[in-house]
N, C-alpha and C positions, 0 to 999 in steps of 0.2 A: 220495583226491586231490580236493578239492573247489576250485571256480572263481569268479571273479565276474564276474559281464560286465554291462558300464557302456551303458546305451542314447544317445547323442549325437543329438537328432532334428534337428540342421541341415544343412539341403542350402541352397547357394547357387540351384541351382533343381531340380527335381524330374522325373526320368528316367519317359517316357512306360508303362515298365512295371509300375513298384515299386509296392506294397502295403502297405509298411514302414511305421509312423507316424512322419511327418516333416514339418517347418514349414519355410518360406522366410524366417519371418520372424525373424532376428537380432537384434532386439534384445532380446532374455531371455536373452543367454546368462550373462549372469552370473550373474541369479539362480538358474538351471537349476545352474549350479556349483555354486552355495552348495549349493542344495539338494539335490545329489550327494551333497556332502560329509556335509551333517548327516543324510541317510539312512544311509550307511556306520555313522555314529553309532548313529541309533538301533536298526539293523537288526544289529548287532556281536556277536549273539550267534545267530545264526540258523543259524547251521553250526558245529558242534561240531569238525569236523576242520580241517587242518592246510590253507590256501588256496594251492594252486602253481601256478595258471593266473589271469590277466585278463586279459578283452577287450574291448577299446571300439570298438563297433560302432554301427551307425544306420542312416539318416543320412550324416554326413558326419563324424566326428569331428577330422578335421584342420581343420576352419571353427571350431575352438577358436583362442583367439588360446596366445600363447606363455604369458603368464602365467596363464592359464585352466587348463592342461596342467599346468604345474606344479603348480599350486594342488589340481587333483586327484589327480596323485598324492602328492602330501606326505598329504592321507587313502589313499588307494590301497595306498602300500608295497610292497613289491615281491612278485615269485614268480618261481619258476622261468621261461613262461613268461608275455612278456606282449607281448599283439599290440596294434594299432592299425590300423583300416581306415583307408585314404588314398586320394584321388584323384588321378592322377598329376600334373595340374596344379598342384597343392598342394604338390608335394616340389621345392621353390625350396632352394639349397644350403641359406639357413638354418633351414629345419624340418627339414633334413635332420641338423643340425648342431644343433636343440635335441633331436628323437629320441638321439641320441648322449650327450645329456648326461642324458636320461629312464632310466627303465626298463625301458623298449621296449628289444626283442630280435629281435621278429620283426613284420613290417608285411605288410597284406594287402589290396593293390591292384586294384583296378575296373577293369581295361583292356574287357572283352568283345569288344572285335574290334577290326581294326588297318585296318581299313575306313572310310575317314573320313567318307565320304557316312552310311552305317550307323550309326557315331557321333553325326550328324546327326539322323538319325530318332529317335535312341531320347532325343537332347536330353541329352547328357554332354556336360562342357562341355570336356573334352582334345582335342587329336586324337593321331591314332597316333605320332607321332614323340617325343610327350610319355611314353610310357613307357618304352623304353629310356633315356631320359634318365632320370628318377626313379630305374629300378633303379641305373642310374651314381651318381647323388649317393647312395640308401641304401648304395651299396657303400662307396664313397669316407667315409661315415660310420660304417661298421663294421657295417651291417645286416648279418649272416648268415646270415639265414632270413625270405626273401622269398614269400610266395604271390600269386599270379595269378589272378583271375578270367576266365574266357572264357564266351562264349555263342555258342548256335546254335541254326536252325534259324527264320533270320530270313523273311519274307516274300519270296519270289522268290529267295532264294540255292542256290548250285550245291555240288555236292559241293567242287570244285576251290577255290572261293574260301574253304570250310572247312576246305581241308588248306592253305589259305596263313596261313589265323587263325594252324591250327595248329602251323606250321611257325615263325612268326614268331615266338609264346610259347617254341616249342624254342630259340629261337637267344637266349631272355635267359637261359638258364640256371640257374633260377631254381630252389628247394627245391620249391615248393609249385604244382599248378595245382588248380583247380576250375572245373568246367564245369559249365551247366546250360542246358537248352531254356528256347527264350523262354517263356514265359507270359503268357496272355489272363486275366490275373487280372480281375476283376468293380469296376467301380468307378475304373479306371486309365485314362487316354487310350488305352493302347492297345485297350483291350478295348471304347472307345466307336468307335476307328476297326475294329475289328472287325463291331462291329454295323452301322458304314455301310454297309461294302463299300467301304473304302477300304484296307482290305491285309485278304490271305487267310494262313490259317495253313499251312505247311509240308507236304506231302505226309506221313505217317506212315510209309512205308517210305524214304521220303529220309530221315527224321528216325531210324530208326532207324540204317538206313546211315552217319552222321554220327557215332551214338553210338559203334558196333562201329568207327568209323576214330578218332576219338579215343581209344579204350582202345588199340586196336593200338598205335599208334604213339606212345603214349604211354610203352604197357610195354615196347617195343621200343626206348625211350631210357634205358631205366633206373629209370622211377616205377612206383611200387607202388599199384596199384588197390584203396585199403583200405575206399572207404566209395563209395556210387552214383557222388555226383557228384567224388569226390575223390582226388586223386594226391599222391604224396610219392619224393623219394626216399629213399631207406634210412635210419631213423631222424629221420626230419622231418616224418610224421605232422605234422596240429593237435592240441595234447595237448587243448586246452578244447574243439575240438569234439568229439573224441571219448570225452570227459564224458557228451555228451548222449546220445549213443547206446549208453553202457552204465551210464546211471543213474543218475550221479554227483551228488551234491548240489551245488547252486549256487545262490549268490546274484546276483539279477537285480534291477540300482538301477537307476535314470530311469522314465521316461514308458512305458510299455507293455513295461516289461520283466517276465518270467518268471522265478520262482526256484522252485528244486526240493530240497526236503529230505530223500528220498529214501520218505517217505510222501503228501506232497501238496504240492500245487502252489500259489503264489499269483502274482496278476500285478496289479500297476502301473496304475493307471486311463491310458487313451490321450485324456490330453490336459494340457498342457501345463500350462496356468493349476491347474488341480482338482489337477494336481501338485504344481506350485511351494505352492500354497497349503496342503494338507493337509502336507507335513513342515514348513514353517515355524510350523505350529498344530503340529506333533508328533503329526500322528495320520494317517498316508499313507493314501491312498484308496487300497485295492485289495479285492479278490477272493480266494479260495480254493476250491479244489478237491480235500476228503480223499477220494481214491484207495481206491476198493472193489476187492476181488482181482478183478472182471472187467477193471475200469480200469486196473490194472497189469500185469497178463497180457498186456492189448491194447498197452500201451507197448512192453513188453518186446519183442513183438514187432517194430512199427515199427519201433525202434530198431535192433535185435542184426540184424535180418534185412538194412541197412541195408550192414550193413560186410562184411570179406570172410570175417571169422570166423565170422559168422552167428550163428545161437541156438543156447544153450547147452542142450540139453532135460534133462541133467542140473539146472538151476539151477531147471528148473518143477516145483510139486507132480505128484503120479501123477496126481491127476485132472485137469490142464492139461497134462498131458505126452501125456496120450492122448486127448486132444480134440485138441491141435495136431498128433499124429500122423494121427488120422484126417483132419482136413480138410486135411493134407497130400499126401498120397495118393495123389490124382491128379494131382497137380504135381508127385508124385516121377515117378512112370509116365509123364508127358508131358515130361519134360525140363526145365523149367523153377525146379526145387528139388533137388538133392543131397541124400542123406544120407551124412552121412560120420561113423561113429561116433557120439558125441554130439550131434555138431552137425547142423542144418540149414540150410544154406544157398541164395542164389539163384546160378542156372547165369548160363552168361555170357548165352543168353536170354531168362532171369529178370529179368537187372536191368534189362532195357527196359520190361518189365512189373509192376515190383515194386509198384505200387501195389495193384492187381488181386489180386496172388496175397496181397498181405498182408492184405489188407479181408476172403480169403477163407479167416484162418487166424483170423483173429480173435472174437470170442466177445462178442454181442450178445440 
């Protein structure tokens, strides 16, 4: 099952967290189109197999106009599925009503907290009454597979105003939720208000506590906790994200996107112009990376250890099955790794730590 996911780098303006590469500045979107498309072109043979997942990710890709959307999927074509990130303020009845007549199937919206001061800070341009709306017009449009972003673990927030986020996400009803802690990424407004001393990060045992109430009560409505940050109910999985985490080939068009062929990796120069300009010359600026078995190994891990399946140690050679058994070890002994049969997985206080235990399975 191979994917392609389309990078969209406009935002109307740019959320004090994100790290993502992304412009304010609109007026290239058309050529950026173009240039989508004639990549799809030249790049049309770069996965052998059968493509049942696309995602148009960024960014902002509903800041596409209507003819834009079209225009890209008439290259695009359809799959099984195909998502579209949205901002809820963008699903005015009739985007909701060209999604309907697209290819889109399933849309995957930005709310992270229903907080509207919070909304403020982090510089989203919705507020919170803007996404049950949204979910209402994708309904009323025949969207049937709706995902959710949330976030936590804001500067001064309480447990209680985290179980109203969370509570508020339960009551849309929604297929899909995805949560993840804020992040002081390096280079972001937030992280230069970080270095002021103008907001503190989150207590680490609140933040944990936050984590373990979101799984509760997530799994306790019905969603399946299949991957760290991600819920589903029963058979609603993201089928292209979970591509990535078990190593599936894909192809990655626009500006700083990533494609994976299931031996090496190449990505997309992050920047706009160097973009638009190399496929209109026919010759894309990127990079690559051929994958030596330590560098695969170390994927493998990240990845599998990632979901609720875990790693398959059947699927590693004996000499990678018995390195990753030994530095597993003590994260079996201490509660933090399972084994269960073939597989190894992270415990439920594993997954709070999973960066850690994985850095320390991995082969360097």
């Amino acid at each position: 099952m191979a994917g392609i996911y389309v990078h969209i780098p406009f935002c109307k303006s740019r959320c004090v967290y994100c790290d993502f590469y992304s412009t304010t500045s609109l007026s290239r979107r058309q050529r950026y189109v173009d240039a989508l498309c004639r990549e799809l072109e030249l790049r049309s043979s770069y996965i052998n197999e059968r493509v049942r997942t696309i995602y148009l990710g960024g960014g902002t890709p509903s800041q596409l106009s209507d003819q834009q959307l079209v225009q890209l999927f008439q290259s695009l074509g359809t799959a099984e599925e195909v998502t579209i990130e949205v901002n809820p303020d963008d699903v005015t009845p009739e985007f909701a009503d060209l999604l309907s007549r697209l290819p889109v199937n399933r849309v995957s919206m930005g709310a992270q907290t229903f907080n509207d001061e919070r909304l403020r800070f982090l510089r989203r341009r919705h507020n919170a009454s803007q996404v049950p709306q949204a979910v209402s017009r994708l309904r009323q449009a025949g969207i049937q597979n709706i995902s959710v972003d949330l976030m936590y673990g804001f500067p001064e927030e309480t447990m209680d105003e985290w179980l109203r986020d969370i509570d508020a996400a339960l009551a849309l009803d929604v297929e899909h939720l995805s949560a993840y802690a804020l992040q002081y990424e390096e280079g972001t407004p937030l992280y230069r208000m970080l270095e002021n001393g103008e907001v503190s990060e989150v207590d680490e045992e609140l933040s944990r506590q936050m984590y373990y109430a979101l799984k509760d009560r997530l799994e306790a409505a019905g969603y399946e906790h299949y991957e760290i940050s991600n819920f589903a109910r029963p058979g609603r999985r993201s089928r292209h994200n979970s591509s990535y985490w078990h190593q599936t080939p894909y192809l990655g068009v626009g500006a700083a996107a990533h494609s994976f062929d299931g031996q090496n990796r190449q990505w997309n120069v992050a920047d706009i112009n160097q973009y638009i300009e190399g496929i209109e010359q026919g010759t894309p600026v990127m990079e690559q990376e051929i994958l030596t078995p330590d560098n695969h190994y170390n994927e493998v891990v990240m990845t599998a250890l990632r979901t609720c399946e875990g790693l398959a140690l059947d699927g590693l050679s004996s000499d990678y099955r018995d390195y990753c058994l030994k530095q597993a070890e003590p994260f079996v002994l201490n509660g933090l790794l399972v084994r269960d049969g073939n597989h190894l997985r992270l415990s439920r206080e594993g997954l709070f730590v999973s960066d850690m235990v994985m850095t320390e399975l991995m082969r360097v």
